[in-house]
N, C-alpha and C positions, 0 to 999 in steps of 0.2 A: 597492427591496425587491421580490423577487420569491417565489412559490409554487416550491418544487420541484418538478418530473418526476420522473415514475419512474426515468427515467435518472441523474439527479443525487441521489435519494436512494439508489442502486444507488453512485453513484462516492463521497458520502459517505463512506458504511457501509465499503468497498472500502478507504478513504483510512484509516479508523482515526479519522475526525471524527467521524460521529455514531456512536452507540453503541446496538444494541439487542440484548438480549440475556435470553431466547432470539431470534435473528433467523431468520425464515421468508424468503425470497425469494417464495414463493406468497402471502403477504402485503401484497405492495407493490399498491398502486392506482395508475393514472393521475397523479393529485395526492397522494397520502397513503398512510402505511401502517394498514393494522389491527392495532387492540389488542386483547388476550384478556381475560378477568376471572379474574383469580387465583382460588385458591379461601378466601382469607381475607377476612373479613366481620367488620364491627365497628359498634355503634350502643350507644346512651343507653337503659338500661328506662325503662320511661315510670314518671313521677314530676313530681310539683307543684315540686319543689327547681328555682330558678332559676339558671339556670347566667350567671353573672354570667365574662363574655369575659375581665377581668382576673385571675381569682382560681382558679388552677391547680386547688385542689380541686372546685370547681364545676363545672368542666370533666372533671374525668377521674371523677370520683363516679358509678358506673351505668353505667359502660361495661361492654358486655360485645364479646368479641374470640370468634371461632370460627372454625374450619377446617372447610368444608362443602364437599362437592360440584356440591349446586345449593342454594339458600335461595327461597322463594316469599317476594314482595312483593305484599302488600296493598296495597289502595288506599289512597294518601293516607301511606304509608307510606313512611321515610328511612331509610338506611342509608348509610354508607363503604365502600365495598369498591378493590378494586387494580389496576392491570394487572397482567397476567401479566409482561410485559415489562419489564426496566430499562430505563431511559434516560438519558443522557449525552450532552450538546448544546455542541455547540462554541462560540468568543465571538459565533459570527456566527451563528448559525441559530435563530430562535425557533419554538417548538410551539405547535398549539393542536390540543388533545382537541375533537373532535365528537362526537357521538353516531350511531351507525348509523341511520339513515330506517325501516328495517323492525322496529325495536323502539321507534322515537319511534310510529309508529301504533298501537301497544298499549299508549301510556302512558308509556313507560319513557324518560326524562330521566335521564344519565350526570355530567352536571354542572349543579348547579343553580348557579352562577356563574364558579366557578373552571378556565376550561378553558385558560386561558393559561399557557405555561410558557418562561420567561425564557431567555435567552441564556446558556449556559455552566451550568445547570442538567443534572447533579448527577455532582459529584464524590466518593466512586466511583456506578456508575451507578445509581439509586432506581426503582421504582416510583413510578406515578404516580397518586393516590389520587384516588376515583369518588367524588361525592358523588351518589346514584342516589334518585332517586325516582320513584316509581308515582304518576302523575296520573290515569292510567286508573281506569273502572269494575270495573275484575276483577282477580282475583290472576295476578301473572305469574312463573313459576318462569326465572329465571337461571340458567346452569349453568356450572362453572367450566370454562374455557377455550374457552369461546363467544365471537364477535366482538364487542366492546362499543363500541366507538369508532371513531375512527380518528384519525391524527396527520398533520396539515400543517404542512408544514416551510418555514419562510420565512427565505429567506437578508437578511440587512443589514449594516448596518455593524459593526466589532467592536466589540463596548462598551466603555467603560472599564472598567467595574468589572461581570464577569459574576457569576452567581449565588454559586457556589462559591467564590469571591473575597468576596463580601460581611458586613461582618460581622453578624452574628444574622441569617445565613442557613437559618434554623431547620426546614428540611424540605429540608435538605443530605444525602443518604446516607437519607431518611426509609423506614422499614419500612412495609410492605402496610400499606393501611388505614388511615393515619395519623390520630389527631386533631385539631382544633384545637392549638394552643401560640399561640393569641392572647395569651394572658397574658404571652410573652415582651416581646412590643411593651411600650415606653416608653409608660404611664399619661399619654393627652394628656388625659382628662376634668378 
């Protein structure tokens, strides 16, 4: 397993394997490319209602979804938001979402877990959804199509069974912002 270069995500992209799109070339890093923040934004009103992971209405009950330019994040405050960018990963190339260094010093966490994105992920090519939170002391205004991340590409083996192949690949083709669809998963409790 190796990290890509700039050179090798340049001959990817070139190749028609990985997939970004909008694709900047002023974009590309050393190791990684940078991601934009769309301008779609989505989160939960606050409300006592338990959102129980299995039971689809609990889940989607209080969403509210918006098209903004910039949204200010409160402290301590969660939101979903997008990349600007689709993406489309070949059987061999896994991603992983980081967070830009000069907005983690203001608080601002891009993924509170979820920054891995699987092999062969996503047919045709998705957004890849921000789960952002403000740790910081102060309110921080986001603005759409600002750098938010950035994406490392690690080549490995081909998998058998890559994302878009998998069945209840459930954030397959998935729109900005996506919510949970926990409920899809098979009830192990």
């Amino acid at each position: 397993m190796t990290i890509l270069v700039d050179r090798e995500i340049r001959e990817e992209i070139a190749a028609g394997k990985l997939i970004i799109e909008p694709y900047e070339d002023r974009l590309i890093q050393p190791n990684s490319y940078d991601v934009r923040l769309s301008d779609r934004f989505s989160w939960h009103e606050k409300s006592d209602q338990v959102i129980d992971p299995y039971v689809s209405p609990t889940v989607l009950d209080g969403v509210v979804e918006k098209v903004l330019d910039s949204i200010v994040l409160k402290p301590y405050e969660f939101i979903l938001g997008a990349t600007l960018e689709a993406v489309c990963l070949p059987d061999d190339i896994v991603g992983q979402l980081t967070g830009k260094s000069s907005l983690a010093r203001l608080g601002v966490m891009v993924h509170v877990t979820a920054g891995f994105i699987d092999a062969g992920f996503s047919h045709p090519p998705a957004q890849i959804t921000l789960e952002i939170l403000n740790v910081g002391n102060r309110p921080v205004r986001l603005h759409a199509g600002m750098s938010i991340g950035q994406m490392v590409f690690t080549r490995t083996e081909i998998c058998d069974l890559p994302y878009h192949k998998k069945p209840g690949a459930k954030y397959n083709g998935q729109l900005a912002a996506a919510h949970s669809k926990y409920y899809l998963n098979p009830q192990t409790v």
